[in-house]
Biopython code that builds the backbone (N, CA, C, O; Angstrom):
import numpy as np
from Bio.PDB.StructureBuilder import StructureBuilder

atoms = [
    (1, "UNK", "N", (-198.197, -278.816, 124.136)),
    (1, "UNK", "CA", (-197.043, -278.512, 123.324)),
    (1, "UNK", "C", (-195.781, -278.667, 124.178)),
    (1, "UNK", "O", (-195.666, -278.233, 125.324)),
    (2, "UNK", "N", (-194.867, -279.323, 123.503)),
    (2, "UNK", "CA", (-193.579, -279.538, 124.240)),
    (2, "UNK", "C", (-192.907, -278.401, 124.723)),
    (2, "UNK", "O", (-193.104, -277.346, 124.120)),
    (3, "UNK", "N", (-191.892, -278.409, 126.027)),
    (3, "UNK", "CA", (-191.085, -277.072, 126.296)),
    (3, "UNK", "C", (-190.261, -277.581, 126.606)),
    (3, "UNK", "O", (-190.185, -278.479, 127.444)),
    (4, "UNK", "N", (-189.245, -276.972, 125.814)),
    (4, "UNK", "CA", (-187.423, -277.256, 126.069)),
    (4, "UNK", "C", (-187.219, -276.169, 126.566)),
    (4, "UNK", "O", (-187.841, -275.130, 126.341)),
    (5, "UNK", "N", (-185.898, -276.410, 127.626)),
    (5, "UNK", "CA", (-184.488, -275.522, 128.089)),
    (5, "UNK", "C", (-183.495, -276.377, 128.477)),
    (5, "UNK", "O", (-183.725, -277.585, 128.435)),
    (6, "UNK", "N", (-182.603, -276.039, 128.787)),
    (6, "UNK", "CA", (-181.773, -276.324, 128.548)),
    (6, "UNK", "C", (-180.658, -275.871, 130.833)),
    (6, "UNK", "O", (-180.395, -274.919, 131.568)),
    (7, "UNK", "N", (-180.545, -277.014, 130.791)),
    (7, "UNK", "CA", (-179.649, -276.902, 132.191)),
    (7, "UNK", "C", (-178.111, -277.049, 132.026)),
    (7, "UNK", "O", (-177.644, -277.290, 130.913)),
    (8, "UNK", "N", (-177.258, -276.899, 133.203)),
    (8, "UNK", "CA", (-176.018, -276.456, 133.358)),
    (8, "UNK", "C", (-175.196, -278.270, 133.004)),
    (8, "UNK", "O", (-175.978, -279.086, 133.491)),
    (9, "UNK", "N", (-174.597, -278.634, 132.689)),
    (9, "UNK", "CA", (-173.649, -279.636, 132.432)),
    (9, "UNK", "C", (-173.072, -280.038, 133.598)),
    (9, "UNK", "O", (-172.016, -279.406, 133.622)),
    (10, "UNK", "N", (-173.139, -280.794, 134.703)),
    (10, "UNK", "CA", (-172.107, -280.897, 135.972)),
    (10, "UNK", "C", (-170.801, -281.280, 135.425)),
    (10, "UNK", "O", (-170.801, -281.487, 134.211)),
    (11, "UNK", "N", (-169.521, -281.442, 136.137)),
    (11, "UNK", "CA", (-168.138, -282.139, 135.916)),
    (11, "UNK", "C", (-168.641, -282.989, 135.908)),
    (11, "UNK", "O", (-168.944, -283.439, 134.803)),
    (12, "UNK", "N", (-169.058, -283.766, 137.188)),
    (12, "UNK", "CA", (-169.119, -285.146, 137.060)),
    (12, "UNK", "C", (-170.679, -285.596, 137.196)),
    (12, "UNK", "O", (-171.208, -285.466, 138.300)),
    (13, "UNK", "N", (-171.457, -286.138, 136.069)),
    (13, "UNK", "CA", (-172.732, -286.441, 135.461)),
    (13, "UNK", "C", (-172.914, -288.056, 135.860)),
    (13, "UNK", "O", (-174.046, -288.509, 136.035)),
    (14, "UNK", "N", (-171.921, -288.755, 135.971)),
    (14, "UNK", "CA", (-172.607, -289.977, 136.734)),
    (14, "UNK", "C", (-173.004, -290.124, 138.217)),
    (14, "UNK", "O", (-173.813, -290.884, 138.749)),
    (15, "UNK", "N", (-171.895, -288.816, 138.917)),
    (15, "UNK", "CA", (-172.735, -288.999, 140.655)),
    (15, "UNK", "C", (-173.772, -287.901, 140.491)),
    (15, "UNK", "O", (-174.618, -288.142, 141.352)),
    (16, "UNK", "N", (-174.138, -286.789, 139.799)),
    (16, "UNK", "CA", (-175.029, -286.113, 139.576)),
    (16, "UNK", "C", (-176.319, -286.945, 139.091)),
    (16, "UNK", "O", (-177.392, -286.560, 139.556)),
    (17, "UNK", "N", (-176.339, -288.038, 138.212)),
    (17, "UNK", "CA", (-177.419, -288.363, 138.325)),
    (17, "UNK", "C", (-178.017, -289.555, 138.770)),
    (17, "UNK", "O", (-179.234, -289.742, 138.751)),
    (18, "UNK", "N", (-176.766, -290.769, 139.369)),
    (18, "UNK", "CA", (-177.010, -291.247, 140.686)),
    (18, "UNK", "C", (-177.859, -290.706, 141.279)),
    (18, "UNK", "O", (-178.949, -291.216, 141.536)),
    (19, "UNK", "N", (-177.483, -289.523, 141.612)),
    (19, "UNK", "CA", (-178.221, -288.737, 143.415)),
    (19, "UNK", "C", (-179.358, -288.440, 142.713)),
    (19, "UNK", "O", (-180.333, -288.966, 143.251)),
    (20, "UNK", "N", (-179.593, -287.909, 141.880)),
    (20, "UNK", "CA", (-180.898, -287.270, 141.274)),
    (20, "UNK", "C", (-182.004, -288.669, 140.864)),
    (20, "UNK", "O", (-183.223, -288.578, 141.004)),
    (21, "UNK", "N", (-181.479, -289.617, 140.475)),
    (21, "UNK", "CA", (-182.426, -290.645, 140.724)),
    (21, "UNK", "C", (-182.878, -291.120, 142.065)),
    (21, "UNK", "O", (-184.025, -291.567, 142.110)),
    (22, "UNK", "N", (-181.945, -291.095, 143.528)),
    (22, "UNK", "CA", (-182.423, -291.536, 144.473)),
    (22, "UNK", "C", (-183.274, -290.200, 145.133)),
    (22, "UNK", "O", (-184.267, -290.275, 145.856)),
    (23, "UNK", "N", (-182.582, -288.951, 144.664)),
    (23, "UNK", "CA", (-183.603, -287.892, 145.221)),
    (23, "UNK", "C", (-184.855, -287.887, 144.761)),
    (23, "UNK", "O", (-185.771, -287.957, 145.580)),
    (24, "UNK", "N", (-185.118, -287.810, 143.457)),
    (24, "UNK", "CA", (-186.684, -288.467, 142.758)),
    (24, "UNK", "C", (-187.619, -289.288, 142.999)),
    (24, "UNK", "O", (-188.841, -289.159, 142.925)),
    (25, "UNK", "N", (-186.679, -290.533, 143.428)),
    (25, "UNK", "CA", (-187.332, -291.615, 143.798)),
    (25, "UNK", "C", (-187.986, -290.974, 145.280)),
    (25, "UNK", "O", (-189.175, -291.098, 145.576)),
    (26, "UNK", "N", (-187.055, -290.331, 146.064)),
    (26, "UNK", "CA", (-187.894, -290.402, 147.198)),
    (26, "UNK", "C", (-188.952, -289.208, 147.232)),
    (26, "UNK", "O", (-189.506, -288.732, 148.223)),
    (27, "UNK", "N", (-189.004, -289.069, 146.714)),
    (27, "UNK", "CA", (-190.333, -287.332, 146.374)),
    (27, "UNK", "C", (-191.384, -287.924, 145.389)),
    (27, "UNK", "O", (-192.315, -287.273, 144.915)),
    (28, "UNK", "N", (-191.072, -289.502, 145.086)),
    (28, "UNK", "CA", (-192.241, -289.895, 144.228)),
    (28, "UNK", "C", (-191.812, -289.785, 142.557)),
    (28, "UNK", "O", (-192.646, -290.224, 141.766)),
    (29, "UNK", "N", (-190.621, -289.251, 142.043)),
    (29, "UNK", "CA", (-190.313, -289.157, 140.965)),
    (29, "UNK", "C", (-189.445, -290.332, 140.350)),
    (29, "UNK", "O", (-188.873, -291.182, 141.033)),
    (30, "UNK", "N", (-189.425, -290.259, 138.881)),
    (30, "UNK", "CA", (-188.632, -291.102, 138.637)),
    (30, "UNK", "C", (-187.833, -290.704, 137.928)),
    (30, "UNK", "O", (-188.077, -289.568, 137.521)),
    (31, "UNK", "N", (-186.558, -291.331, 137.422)),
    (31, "UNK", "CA", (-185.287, -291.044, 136.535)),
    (31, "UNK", "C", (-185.049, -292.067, 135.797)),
    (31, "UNK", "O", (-184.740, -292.990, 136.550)),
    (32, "UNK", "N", (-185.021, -292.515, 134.338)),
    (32, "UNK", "CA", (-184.333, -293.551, 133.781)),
    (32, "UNK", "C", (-183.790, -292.853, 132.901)),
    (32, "UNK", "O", (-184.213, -291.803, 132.416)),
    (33, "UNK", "N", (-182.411, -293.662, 132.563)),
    (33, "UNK", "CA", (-181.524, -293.968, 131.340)),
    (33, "UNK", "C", (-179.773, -293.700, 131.913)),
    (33, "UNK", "O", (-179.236, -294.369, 132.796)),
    (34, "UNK", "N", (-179.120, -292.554, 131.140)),
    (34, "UNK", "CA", (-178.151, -293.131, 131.514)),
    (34, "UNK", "C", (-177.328, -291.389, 131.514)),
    (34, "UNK", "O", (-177.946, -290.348, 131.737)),
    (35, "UNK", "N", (-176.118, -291.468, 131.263)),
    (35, "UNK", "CA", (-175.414, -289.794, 131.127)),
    (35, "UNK", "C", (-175.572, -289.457, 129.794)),
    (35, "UNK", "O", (-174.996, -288.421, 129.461)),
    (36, "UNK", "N", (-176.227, -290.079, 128.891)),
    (36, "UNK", "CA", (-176.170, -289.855, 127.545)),
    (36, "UNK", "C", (-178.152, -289.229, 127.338)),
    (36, "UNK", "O", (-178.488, -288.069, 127.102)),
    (37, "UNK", "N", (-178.587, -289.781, 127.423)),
    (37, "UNK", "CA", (-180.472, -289.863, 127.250)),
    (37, "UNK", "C", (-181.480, -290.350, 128.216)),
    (37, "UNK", "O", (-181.213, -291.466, 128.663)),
    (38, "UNK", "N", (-182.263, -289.961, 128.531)),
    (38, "UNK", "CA", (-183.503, -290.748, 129.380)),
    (38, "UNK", "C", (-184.600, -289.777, 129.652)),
    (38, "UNK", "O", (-184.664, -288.713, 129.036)),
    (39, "UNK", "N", (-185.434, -290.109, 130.532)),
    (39, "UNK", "CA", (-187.003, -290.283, 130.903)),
    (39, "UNK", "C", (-186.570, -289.279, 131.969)),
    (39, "UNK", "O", (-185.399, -289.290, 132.350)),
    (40, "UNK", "N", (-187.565, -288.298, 132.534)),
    (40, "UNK", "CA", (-187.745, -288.178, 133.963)),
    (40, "UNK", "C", (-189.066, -287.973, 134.071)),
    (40, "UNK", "O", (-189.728, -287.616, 133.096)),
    (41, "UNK", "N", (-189.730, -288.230, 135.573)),
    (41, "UNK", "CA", (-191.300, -287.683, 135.741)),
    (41, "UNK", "C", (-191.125, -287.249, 137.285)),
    (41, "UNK", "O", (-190.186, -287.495, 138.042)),
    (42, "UNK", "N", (-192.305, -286.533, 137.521)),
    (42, "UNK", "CA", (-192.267, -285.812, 138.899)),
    (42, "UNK", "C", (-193.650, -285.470, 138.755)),
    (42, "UNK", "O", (-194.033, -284.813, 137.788)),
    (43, "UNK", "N", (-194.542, -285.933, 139.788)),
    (43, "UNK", "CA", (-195.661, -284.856, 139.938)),
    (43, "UNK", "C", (-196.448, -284.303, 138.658)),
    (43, "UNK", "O", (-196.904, -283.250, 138.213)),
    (44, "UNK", "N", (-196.298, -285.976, 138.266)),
    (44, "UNK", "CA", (-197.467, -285.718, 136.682)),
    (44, "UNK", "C", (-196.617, -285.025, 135.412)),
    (44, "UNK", "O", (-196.907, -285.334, 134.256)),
    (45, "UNK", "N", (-195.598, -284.111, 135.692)),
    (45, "UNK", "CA", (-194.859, -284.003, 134.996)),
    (45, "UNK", "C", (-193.574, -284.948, 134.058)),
    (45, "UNK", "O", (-192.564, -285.432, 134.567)),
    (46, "UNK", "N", (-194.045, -285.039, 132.294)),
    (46, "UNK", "CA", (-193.038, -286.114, 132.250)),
    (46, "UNK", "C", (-192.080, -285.007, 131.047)),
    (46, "UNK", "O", (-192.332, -283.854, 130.698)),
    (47, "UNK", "N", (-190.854, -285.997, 130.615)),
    (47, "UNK", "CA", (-189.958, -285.312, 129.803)),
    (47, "UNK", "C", (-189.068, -286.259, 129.394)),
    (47, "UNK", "O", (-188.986, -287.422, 129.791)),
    (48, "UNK", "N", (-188.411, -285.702, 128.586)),
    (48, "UNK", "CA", (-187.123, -286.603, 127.944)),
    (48, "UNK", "C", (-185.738, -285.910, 128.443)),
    (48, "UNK", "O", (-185.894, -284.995, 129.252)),
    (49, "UNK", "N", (-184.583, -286.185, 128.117)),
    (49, "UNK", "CA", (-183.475, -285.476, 128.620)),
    (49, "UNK", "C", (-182.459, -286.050, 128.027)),
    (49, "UNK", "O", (-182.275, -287.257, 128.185)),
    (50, "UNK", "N", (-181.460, -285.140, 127.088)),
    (50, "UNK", "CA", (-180.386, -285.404, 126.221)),
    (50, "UNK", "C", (-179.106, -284.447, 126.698)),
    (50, "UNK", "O", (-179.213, -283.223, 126.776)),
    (51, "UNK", "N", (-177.786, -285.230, 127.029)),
    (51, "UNK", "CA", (-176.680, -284.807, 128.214)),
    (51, "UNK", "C", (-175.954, -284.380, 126.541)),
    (51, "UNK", "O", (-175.987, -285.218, 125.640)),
    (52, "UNK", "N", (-175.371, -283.078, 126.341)),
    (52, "UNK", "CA", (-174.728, -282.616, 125.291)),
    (52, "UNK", "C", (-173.711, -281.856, 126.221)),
    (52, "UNK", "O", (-173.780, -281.463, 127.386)),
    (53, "UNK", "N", (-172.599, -281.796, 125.107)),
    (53, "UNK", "CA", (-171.088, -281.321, 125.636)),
    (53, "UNK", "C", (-171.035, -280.425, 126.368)),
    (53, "UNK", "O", (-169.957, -280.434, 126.962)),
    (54, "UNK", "N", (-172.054, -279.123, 126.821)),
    (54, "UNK", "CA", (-171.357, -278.649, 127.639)),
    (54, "UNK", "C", (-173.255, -278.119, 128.253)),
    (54, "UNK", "O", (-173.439, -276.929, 128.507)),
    (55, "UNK", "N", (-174.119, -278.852, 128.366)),
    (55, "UNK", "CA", (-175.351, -278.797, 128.918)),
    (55, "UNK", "C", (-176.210, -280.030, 128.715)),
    (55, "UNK", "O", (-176.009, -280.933, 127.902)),
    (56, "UNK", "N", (-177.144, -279.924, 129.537)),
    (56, "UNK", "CA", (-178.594, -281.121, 129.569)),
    (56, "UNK", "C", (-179.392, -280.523, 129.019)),
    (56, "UNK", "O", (-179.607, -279.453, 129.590)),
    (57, "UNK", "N", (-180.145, -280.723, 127.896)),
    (57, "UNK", "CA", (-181.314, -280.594, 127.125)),
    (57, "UNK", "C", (-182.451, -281.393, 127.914)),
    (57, "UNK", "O", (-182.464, -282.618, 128.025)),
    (58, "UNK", "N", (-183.528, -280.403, 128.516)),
    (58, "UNK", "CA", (-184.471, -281.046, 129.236)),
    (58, "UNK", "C", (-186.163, -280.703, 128.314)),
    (58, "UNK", "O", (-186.830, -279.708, 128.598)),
    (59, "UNK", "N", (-186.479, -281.427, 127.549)),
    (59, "UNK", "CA", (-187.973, -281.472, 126.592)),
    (59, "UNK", "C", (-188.722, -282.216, 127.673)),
    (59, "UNK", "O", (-188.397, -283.351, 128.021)),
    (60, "UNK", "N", (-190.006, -281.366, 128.336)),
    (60, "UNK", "CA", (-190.700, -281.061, 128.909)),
    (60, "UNK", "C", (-192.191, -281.551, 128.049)),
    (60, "UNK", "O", (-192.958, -280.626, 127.784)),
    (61, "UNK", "N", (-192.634, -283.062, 127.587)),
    (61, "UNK", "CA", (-193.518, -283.586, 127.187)),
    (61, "UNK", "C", (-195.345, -283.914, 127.406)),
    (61, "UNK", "O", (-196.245, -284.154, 126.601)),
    (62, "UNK", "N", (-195.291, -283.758, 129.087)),
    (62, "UNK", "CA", (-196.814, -283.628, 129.915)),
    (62, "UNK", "C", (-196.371, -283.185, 130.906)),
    (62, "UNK", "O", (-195.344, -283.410, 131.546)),
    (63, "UNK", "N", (-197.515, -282.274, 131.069)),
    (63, "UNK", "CA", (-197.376, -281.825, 132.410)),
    (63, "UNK", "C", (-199.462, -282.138, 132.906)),
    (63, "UNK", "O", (-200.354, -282.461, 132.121)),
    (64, "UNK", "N", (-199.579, -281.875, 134.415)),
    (64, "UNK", "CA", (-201.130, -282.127, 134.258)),
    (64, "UNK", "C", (-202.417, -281.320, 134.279)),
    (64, "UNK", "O", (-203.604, -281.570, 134.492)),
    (65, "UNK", "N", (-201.636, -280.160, 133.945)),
    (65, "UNK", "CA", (-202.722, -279.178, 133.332)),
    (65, "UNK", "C", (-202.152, -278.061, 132.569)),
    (65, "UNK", "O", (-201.152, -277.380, 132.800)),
    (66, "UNK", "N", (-203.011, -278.021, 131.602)),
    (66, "UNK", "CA", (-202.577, -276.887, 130.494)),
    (66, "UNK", "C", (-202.565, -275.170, 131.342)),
    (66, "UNK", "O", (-201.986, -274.158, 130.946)),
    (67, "UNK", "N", (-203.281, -275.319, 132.385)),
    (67, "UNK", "CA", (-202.890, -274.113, 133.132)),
    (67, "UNK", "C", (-201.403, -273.691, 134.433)),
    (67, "UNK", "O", (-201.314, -272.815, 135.293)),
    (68, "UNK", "N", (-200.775, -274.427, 134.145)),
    (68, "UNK", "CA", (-199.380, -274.499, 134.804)),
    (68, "UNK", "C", (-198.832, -273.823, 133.652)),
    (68, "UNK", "O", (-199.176, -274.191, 132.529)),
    (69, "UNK", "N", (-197.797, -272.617, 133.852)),
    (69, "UNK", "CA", (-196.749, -272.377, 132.992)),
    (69, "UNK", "C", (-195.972, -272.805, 132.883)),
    (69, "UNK", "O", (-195.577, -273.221, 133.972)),
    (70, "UNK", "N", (-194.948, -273.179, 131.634)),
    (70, "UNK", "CA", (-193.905, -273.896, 131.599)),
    (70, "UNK", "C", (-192.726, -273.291, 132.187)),
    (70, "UNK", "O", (-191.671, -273.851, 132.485)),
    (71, "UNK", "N", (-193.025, -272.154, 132.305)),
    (71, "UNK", "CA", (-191.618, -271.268, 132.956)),
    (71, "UNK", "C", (-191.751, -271.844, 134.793)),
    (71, "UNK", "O", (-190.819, -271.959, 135.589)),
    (72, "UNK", "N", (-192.929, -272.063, 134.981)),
    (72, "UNK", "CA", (-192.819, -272.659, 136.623)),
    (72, "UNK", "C", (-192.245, -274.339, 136.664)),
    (72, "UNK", "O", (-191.490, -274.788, 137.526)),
    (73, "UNK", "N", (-192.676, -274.916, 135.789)),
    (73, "UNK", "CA", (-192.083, -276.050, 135.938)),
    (73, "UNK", "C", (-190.387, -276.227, 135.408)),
    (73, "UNK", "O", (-189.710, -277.148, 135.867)),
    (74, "UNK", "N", (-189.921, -275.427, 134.593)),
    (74, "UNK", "CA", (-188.772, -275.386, 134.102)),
    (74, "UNK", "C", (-187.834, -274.753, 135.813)),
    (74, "UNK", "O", (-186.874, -275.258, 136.396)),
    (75, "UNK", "N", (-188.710, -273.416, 136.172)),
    (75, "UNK", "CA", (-187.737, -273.732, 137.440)),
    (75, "UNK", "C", (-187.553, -274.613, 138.785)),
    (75, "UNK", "O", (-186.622, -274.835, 139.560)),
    (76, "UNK", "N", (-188.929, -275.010, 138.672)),
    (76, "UNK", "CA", (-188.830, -276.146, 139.775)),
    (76, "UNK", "C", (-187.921, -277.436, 139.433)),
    (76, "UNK", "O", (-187.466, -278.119, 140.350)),
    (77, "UNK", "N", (-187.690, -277.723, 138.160)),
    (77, "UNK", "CA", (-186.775, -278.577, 137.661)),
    (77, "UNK", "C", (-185.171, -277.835, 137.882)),
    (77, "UNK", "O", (-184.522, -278.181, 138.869)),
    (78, "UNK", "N", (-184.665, -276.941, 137.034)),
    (78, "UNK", "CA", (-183.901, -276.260, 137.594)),
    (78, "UNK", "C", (-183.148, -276.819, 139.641)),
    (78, "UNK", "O", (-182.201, -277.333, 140.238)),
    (79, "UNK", "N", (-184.636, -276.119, 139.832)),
    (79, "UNK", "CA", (-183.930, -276.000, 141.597)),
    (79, "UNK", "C", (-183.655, -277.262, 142.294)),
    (79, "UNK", "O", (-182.874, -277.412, 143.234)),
    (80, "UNK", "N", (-184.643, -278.469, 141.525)),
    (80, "UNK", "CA", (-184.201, -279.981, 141.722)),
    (80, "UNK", "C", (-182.567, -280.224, 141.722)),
    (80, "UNK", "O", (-181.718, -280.512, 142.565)),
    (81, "UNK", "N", (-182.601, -279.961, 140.383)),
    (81, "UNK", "CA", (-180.975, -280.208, 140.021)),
    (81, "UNK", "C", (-179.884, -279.271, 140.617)),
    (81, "UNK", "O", (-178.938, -279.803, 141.198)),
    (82, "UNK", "N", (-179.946, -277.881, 140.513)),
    (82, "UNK", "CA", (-179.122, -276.945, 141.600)),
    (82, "UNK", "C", (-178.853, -277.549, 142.879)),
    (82, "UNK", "O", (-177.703, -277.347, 143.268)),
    (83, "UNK", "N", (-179.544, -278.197, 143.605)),
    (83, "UNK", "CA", (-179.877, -279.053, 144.671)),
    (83, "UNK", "C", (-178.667, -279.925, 144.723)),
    (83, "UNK", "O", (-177.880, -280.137, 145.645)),
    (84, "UNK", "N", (-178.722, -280.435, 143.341)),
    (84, "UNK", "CA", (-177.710, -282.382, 143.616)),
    (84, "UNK", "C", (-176.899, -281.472, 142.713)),
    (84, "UNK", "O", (-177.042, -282.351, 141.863)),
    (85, "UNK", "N", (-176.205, -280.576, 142.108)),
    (85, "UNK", "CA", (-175.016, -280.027, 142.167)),
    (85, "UNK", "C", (-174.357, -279.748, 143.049)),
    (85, "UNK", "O", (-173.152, -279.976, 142.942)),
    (86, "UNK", "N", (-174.762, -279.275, 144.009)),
    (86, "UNK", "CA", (-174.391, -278.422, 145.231)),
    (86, "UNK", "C", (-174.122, -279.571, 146.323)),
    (86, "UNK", "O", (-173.437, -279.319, 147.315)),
    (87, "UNK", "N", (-174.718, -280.917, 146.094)),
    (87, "UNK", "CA", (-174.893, -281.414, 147.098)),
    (87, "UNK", "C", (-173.859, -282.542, 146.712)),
    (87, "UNK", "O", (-173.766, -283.375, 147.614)),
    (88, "UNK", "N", (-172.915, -282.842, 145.429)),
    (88, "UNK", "CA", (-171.721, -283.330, 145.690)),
    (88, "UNK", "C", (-170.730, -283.509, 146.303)),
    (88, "UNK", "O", (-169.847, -284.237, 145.850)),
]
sb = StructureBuilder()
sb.init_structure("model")
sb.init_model(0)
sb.init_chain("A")
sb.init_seg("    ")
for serial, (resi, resn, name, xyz) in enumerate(atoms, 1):
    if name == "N":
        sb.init_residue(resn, " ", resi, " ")
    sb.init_atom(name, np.array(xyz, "f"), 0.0, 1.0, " ", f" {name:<3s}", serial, name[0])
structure = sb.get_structure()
């Protein structure tokens, strides 16, 4: 079953997710699309992601076992991104 939440909006969303695609890439993850919609995966984990006016809508689609909580993967996503906020 899918799990949405919902993350913080940066000012600026094109070097935010620049960096977050090359940070992904190098941990084995990936990032596509654009500041508007796209894909991410990490560690078997996949999702969709929709950039709205004043937050990122992150729907949380597979993960690779039904015994992971979604509240652990929602913050490990989270602390990804806290990461390349901070790191502007």
């Amino acid at each position: 079953m899918p799990h949405t939440f919902e993350l913080e909006k940066p000012s600026d969303i094109s070097a935010t997710f620049e960096r977050l695609k090359k940070k992904l890439s190098a941990i084995g993850g990936n990032l596509t699309g654009n500041e508007k919609e796209g894909f991410i995966s990490i560690e078997g984990v996949e999702g969709n992601y929709k950039v709205e006016p004043y937050s990122i809508i992150v729907t949380i689609t597979k993960k690779p076992a039904a015994i992971i909580p979604n509240k652990l993967i929602e913050k490990q996503i989270k602390e990804i991104f806290r990461r390349i906020y901070y790191s502007i």
